[in-house]
C-alpha positions in Angstrom: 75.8 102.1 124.2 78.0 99.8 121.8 76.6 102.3 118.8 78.1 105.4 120.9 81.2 103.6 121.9 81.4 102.7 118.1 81.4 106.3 116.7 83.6 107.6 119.1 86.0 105.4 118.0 85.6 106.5 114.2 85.5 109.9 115.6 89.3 109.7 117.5 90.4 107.8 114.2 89.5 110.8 112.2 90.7 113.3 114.8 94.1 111.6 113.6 93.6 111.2 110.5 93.5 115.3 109.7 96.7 115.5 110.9 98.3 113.9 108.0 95.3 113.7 105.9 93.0 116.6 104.3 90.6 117.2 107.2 87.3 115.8 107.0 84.0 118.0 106.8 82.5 117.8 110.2 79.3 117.8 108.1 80.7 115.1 105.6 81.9 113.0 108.8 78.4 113.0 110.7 76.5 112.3 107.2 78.9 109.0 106.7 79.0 108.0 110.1 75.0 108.1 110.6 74.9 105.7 107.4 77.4 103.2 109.1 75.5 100.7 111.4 76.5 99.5 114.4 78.5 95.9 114.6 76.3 93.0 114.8 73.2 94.7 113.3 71.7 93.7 110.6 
């Protein structure tokens, strides 16, 4: 649950972010979120 939780906060951050930032790739996003672990794991 803390992994989803984790994500979706990336995810909202860069939801904001392509407002005033060149848009991510959804493709790009996914590929760099899946190698980010979770907090506390190591």
């Amino acid at each position: 649950v803390k992994t989803l939780d984790y994500r979706r906060k990336l995810l909202m951050h860069a939801q904001r972010g392509t407002r005033t930032h060149t848009p991510l790739r959804a493709t790009d996003f996914k590929s760099v979120v899946s190698t980010i672990p979770p907090p506390g794991h190591k």
